[in-house]
C-alpha positions in Angstrom: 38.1 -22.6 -8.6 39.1 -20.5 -6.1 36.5 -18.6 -4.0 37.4 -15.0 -5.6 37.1 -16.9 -9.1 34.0 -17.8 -8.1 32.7 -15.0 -7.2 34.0 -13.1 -10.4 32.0 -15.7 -12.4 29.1 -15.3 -10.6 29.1 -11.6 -10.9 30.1 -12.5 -14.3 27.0 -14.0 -15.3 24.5 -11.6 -12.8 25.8 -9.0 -14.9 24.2 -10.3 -18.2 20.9 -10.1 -16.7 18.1 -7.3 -15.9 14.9 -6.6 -14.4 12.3 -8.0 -17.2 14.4 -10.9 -18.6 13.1 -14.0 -18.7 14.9 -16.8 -16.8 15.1 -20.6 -17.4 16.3 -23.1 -14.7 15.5 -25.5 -12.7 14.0 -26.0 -9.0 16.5 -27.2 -6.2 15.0 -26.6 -3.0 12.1 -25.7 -1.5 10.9 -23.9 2.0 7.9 -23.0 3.2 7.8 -19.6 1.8 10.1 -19.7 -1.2 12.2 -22.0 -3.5 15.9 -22.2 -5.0 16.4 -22.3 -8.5 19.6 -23.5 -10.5 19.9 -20.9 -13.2 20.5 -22.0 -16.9 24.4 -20.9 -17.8 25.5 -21.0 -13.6 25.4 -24.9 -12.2 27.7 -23.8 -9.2 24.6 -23.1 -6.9 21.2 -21.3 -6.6 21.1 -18.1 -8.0 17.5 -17.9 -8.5 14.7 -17.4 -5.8 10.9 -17.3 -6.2 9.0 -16.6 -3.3 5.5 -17.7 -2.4 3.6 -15.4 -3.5 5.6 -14.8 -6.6 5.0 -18.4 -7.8 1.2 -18.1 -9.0 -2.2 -16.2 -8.5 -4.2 -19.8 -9.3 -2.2 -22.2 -7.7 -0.7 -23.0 -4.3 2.9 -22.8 -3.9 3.8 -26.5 -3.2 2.0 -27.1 -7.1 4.0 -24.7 -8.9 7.4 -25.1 -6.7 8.6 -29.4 -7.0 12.5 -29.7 -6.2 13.6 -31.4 -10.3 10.8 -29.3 -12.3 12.0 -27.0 -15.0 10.7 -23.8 -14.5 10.6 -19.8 -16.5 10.3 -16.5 -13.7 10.2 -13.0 -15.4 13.4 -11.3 -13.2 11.7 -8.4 -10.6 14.6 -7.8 -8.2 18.4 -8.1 -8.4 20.9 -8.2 -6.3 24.8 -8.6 -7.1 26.0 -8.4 -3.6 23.8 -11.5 -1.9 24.0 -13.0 -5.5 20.0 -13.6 -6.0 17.9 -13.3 -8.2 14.0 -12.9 -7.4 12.0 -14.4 -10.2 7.8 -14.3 -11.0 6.5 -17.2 -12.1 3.0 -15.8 -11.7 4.4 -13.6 -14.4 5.1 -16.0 -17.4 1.9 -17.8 -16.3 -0.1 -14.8 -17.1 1.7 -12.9 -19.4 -1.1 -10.5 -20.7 -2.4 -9.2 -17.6 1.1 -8.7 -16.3 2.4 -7.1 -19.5 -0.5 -4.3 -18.8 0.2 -3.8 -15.2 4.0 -3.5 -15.7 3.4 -0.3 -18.1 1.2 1.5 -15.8 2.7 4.4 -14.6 2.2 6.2 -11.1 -0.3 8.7 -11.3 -2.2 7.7 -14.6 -5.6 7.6 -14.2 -8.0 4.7 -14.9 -11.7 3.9 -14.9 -13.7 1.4 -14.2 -16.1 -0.8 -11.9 -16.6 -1.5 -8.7 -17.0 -5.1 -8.6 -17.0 -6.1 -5.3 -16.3 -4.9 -1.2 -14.4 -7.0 1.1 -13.3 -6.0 4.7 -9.5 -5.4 3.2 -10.7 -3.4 0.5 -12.4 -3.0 -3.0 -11.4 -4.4 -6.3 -12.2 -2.7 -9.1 -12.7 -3.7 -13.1 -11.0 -2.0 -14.6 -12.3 -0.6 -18.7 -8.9 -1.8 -19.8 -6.6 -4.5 -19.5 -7.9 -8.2 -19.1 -9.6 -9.9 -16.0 -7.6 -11.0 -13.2 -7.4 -14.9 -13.0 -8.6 -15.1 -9.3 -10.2 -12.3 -8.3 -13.3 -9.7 -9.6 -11.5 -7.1 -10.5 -7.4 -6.0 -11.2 -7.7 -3.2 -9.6 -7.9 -2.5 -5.7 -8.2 0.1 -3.8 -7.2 -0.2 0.0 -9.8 1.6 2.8 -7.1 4.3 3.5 -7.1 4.9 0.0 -10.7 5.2 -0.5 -11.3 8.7 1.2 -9.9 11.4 3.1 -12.9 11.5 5.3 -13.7 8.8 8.2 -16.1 6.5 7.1 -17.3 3.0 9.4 -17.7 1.0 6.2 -16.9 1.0 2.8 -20.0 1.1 1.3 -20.1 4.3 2.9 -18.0 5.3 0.2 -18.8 3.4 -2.9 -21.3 0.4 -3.6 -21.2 -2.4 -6.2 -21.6 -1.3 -10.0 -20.9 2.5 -8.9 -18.3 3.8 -11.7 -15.0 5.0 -10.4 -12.2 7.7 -11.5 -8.8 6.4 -9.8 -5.5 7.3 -9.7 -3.1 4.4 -10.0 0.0 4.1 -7.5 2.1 0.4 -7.7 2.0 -2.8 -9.2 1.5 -5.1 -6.7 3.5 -7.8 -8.4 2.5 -10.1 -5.2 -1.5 -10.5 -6.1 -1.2 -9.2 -9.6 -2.9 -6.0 -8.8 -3.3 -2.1 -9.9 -3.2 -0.6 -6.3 -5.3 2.5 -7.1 -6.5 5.5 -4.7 -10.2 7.1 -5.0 -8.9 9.7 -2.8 -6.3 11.0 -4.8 -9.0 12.4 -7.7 -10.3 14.4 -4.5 -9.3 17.5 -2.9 -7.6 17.0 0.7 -10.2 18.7 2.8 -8.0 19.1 5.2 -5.1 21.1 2.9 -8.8 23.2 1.7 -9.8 24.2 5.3 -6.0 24.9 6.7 -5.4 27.2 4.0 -7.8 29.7 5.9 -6.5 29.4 9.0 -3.6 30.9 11.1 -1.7 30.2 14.9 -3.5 31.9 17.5 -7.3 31.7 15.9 -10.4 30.6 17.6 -12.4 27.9 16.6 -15.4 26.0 18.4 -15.5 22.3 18.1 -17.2 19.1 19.2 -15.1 16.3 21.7 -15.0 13.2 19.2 -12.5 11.0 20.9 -10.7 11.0 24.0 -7.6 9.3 24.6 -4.9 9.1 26.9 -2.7 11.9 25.8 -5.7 14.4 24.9 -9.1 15.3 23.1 -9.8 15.0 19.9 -12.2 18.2 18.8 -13.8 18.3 15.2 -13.6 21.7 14.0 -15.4 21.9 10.4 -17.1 18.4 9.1 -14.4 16.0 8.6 -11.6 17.9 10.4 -10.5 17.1 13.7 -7.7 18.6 16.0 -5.7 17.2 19.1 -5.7 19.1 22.6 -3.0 17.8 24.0 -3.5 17.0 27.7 -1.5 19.5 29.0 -3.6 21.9 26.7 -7.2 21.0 28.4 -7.0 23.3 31.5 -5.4 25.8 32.9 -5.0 23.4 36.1 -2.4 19.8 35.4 -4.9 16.9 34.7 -4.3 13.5 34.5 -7.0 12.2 32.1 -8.7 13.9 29.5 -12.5 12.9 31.1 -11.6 14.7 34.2 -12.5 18.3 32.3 -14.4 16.8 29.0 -16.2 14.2 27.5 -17.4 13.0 24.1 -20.2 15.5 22.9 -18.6 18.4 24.9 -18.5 22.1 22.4 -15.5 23.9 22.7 -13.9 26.7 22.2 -10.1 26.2 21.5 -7.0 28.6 19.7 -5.3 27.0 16.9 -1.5 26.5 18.3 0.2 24.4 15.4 -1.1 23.8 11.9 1.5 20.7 10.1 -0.1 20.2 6.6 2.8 17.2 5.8 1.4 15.4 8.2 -1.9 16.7 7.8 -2.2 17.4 12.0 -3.8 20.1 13.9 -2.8 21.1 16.8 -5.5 22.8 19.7 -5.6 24.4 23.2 -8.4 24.7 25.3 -6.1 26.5 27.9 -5.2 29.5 25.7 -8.7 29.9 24.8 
């Protein structure tokens, strides 16, 4: 078979399958982090790929991934040009819990518990859906995601058993999670003060952080500003701590308000 021939037939066959099909097939490689799989229907080669963390939430890779064993992947990615398909074994091996994450939408809103707080986040039981396999809870909520605010720790924030409204953004398909946001069911604080104020106002602040390209001023509780250096004095400085420090008031004039990026920009020279 010539190589165009072949590649017709392999398009051929890629084209009778979609994302959510099940696939059979069977192992014929494996690297550290993924394995080739001979697809039923296509001998020619390895169409099939499952990566690491696609092949289970219970089990390490090298117990669910043997070179000979017969293996089924629910297909999550596809692509005809580079001829792979990305399978999920994790998937078939726990079909409830992934049927009820795959038909979450962005932006629907779910309840639940918190049921415990690591350093990388806080997973969350959800009042629907089953229990995860592994960990305490299917739904997590990464520390950027928990509030608009800074906070030093998480239990700032929440605390085990607290009930929680969240707003659900992805499947992460790698852990077999609901990545959720606590934030998102609160108004931006930021977007709330900004809408009062204009270019060229006053406001009086406290120094919260210096660093090498200016000041950081809090202007309202939970609000903070840059003065750029070469906004700090009327005179060229090289570092910030040559005309402030941490603790200093201020008074500075609002020279830049960018709500996209949710950044606030200060002079202490104008002022």
């Amino acid at each position: 078979m010539g190589e165009a021939s072949a590649d017709q037939a392999m398009r051929g066959f890629l084209a009778g399958i979609h994302i959510g099909d099940l696939c059979h097939g069977t192992v014929a490689s494996v690297a550290r982090s993924e394995a080739s799989v001979v697809l039923d229907g296509f001998a020619a080669h390895p169409l099939g790929v499952v990566g690491e963390l696609d092949g289970s939430w219970r089990r390490r890779f090298a117990e669910v991934a043997v070179v000979g064993q017969r293996i089924t992947g629910e297909v999550i990615a596809l692509d005809l040009n580079a001829g792979r398909v990305r399978l999920s074994m994790a998937a078939t091996e726990n079909p409830e819990l992934w049927a009820f994450l795959k038909w979450l939408r962005p932006a629907e809103i779910l309840t639940g518990t918190v049921a415990a707080i690591e350093r990388f986040g806080v997973f969350v039981s959800l009042d629907e859906g089953p229990d995860h396999p592994v960990y305490p809870g299917v739904g997590f909520i990464t520390y950027s995601e928990l509030s608009w605010r800074r906070f030093e720790a998480a239990s700032d924030i929440v605390e085990v058993g607290q009930r929680v409204l969240c707003e659900f953004l992805q499947f992460d398909t790698w852990n077999g999670e609901a990545r959720l946001s606590l934030r998102a069911m609160q108004s931006d604080p930021f977007l709330v003060f900004v809408e009062g104020i204009a270019v060229g106002q006053r406001l009086s602040g406290r120094v919260t952080k210096l660093v090498p390209f200016g000041a950081f001023v809090e202007v309202a509780d939970g609000i903070e500003g840059l003065v750029h250096l070469s906004e700090l004095n009327s005179v060229p400085v090289a570092a910030p701590e040559d005309v402030v420090q941490v603790g200093d008031q201020l008074t500075v004039v609002v020279t830049d308000v960018d709500r996209e990026r949710r950044r606030l920009s200060l002079s202490r020279r104008q002022a």
